[in-house]
Each structure stands twice: as structure tokens, then as C-alpha cells.
C-alpha positions, 0 to 999 in steps of 0.5 A: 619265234612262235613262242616270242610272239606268244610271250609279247602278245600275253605281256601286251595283252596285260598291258591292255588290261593294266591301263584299262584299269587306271582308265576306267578305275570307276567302273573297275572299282564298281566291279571290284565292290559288286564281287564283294557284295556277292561273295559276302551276301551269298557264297560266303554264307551259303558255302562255308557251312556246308564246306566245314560240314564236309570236312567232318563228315569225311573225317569221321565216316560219312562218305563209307557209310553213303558209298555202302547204301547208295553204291548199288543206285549210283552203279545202276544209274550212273555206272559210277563208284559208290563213293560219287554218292557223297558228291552227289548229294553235297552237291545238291545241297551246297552248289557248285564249284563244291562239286570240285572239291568233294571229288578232289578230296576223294580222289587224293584219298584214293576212293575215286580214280581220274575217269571216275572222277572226271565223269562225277563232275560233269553231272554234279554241277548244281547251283546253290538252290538257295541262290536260285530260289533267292538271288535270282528268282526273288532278286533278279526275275522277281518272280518266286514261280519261275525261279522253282522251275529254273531250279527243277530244270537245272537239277533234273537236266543235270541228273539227264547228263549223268544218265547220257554219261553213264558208259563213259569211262563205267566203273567195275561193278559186281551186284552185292545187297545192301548192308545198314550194318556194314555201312554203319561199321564202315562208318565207325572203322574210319572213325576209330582210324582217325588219329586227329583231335576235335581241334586239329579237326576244325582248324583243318575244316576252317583253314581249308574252307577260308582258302578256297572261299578266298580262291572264288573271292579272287577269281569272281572279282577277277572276271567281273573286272575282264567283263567290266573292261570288255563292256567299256571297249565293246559297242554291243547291244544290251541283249549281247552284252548280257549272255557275253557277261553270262559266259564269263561270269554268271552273276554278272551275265544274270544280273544284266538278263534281268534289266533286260525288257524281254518277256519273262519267258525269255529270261528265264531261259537265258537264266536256266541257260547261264546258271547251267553252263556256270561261266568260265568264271565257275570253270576256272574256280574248279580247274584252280581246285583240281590243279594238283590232280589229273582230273580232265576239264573236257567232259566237264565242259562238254557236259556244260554246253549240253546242260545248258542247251537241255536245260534252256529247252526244257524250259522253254516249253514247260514255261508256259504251262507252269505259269497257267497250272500255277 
């Protein structure tokens, strides 16, 4: 009986949301157009390169060769495998959801297991400094200082977590000094090992980017449509409206924080706090990517809740000593 009652409300529940849709057509054909706009002026851009980028630099060696020269520092610090180096610093560079997708490739090759994999993904979520530095700091706040804080607040919080992290779930780990010329040989080893052609290479690199671009396409414009039907259906104010459009979808949520008329010291803290947690939008962007793996979502969620808390505390008292020293 229980699952009957299950199996009606999610087919009602689909129902609600279909006739929502031919209701509000306009405002859903907004949202659908909006998703575009965003994924062609920023993720397209800003995350193709670098996922092709990955693609070769896995394939011809890149990640034995950061493994052997950060594998001390990242056992130090974050009890991990060396291997985590390569996510780590791709993260940074590209942003989220990549985090998900480096760590998976990793892990299907064997170089990480499901707990270290699980622990790398919770101090690797990284917005694209690009998109913070631009998008929001430029687009949104208009404020290109406060947007440099937002992201040193984003990035060093995220490296906090990975420090309060660090005994769960530690990696076996025995001191050995670090080695320029057998990293370098790692490096090569795999190279040489690489049976593919330079064609098969790209097309590999290509194709795979293309599909997981496609994936956070589907799922941006997915919840900008749930949130879209939620705002038509729900009398909430624009301050609510604005952080329960952030928890679901972030470049909605950010966009909403900056129409509203609050000081600017606030909107910077609802901003860090958004970009942070990611909305559930970016969470099912990486339990998509990591669905064939038995990767856990909840230290990523647990580590999502705390990274937005620290994040939007840290800069709530270093605002105003940021915008004076500035």
C-alpha cells in the first residue's frame, strides 16, 4: 500500500508540474531561455577548455606526475592520496561540478578509492573564479572589490574543510622524499603506455566534454523551471524568494540576491553563502557524474552546509574591513 501511495503522489506530483507549464508557458519559456543564456555566456566557455585540457593531461601523465610531487603535501595536510593533487588544483582552476568528474575518472581508474574519493569532494568545491570575479561580481553586485573577497572567502573556507576533514576516512601514508625525476618518469611511463592515437585522444576528450556539458545544460534549465513554477505558486516575499531560488538553483538564487534593496554588505554574505552550498541544482550535476560509482553524497552535503556557514561568517566581519583598507 505504502508504495502505491508513493507511485500516485510522484505521477500527481508530475502532473502538478506538466500543467504548471502549459499555465505559465511564459514565464517557463523565460527560465528555459535564461538556462541557455547562461550556459552559452559562462559554463560553456568557461568549463570546455579546461575539460578537454584534463582529458590529455590525464592521458598522457599529468596526474602520476602531480601525485609524486604533491603527494607529501596533500598527505600532510589533508590525509589524502597524492593523486587528489590533480583534482585539487583543476578545481580551482575550472570550478565545480569538474570536481566530480576528475574524482570519478580517478576512481574508475583505480587511483582513488570510494572514501578517498568521497573525502576529495568535499573540500573541492570550487566556483569558477572567472564566473565570481565577472558574473557576479561585475554582473550582479557590481562591485569588482567585494567580488575578490567573495572568492578568497569561497577558497580558503573550502581548504578549512578539507583541514577539518582530514581524519575521516585518512589514507595510508609512509614519509618518502620527493622525487623531480621520478615524477618525470611516471609521467613518461604512462605516456608511453598510452596505446590511443592523437585522434582517438580528441574525440575521447570532445565527445566526453560535449556530454557532460549537455548534462548540466539539462539539469540548470530543469531547476530554473521547478524554481520558475515554485515563485508563480508560492506568495513569499523577495528576500525568501531569493535564498529559496539559491538553495535550488544558484545563478538564479544569485541573481534574485542582487535585485534586492539591502545593503551590500548583505548581499555579499547571501552571495559567498549560495555560491558555497552550490544549490541542489550543482549537487545533482555531480550525483549524475558519479551515478556508476559508489561515491557517497553525504560528507559532500555535510561539508556543503558547513562551507556555507564559515564562508558567510568570514565575510561578514571582514567586509568591513576589506571595503576601508580598499
Amino acid at each position: 500500500m505504502k508504495k502505491i501511495l508513493e507511485s500516485i503522489c510522484i505521477v500527481g506530483i508530475l502532473l502538478f508540474f506538466g500543467i504548471e507549464i502549459l499555465i505559465g508557458s511564459a514565464t517557463v519559456l523565460e527560465s528555459v531561455s535564461f538556462a541557455l543564456n547562461v550556459w552559452q555566456t559562462n559554463i560553456f566557455p568557461s568549463l570546455f577548455p579546461f575539460f578537454v585540457l584534463s582529458e590529455f593531461l590525464i592521458q598522457y601523465g599529468f596526474v602520476e606526475l602531480v601525485s609524486e610531487l604533491f603527494r607529501n603535501m596533500m598527505q600532510r595536510l589533508f590525509r589524502i592520496n597524492g593523486y587528489a593533487s590533480f583534482v585539487f588544483i583543476m578545481s580551482i582552476i575550472s570550478g565545480f561540478p569538474s570536481s566530480a568528474k576528475y574524482t570519478r575518472g580517478l576512481y574508475l581508474e583505480g587511483h582513488l578509492n570510494k572514501d578517498e574519493a568521497s573525502k576529495l569532494l568535499t573540500f573541492t568545491h570550487f566556483s569558477n573564479p572567472l564566473f565570481i570575479l565577472g558574473t557576479v561580481s561585475l554582473l550582479f553586485l557590481k562591485n569588482k572589490e567585494v567580488g575578490v573577497l567573495i572568492l578568497l572567502c569561497h577558497y580558503i573556507v573550502n581548504i578549512v574543510i578539507g583541514l577539518l576533514f582530514r581524519n575521516y576516512a585518512p589514507s595510508p601514508y609512509k614519509y618518502t622524499k620527493t622525487s623531480i625525476k621520478k615524477a618525470i618518469l611516471m609521467m613518461h611511463k604512462k605516456r608511453m603506455e598510452n596505446s590511443s592515437s592523437l585522434g582517438k585522444v580528441i574525440s575521447t576528450a570532445v565527445v566526453n566534454s560535449i556530454q557532460t556539458l549537455l548534462l548540466i545544460l539539462g539539469t540548470v534549465t530543469l531547476f530554473l523551471i521547478i524554481t520558475t513554477i515554485l515563485d508563480n505558486n508560492l506568495s513569499l516575499n523577495a528576500y525568501y524568494q531569493a535564498i529559496l531560488n539559491g538553495m535550488i538553483e544558484m545563478t538564479q538564487g544569485l541573481k534574485y540576491v542582487s535585485l534586492l534593496e539591502i545593503p551590500l554588505k548583505l548581499k555579499s554574505v547571501l552571495t559567498v553563502m549560495i555560491l558555497s552550498f552550490g544549490g541542489f541544482s550543482v549537487h545533482i550535476q555531480m550525483f549524475s557524474i558519479l551515478s556508476d560509482t559508489e561515491i557517497r553524497y553525504l560528507p559532500f552535503l555535510t561539508a556543503r552546509l558547513l562551507h556555507a556557514a564559515l564562508s558567510g561568517l568570514i565575510l561578514y566581519f571582514a567586509f568591513d574591513f576589506w571595503v576601508t583598507f580598499l
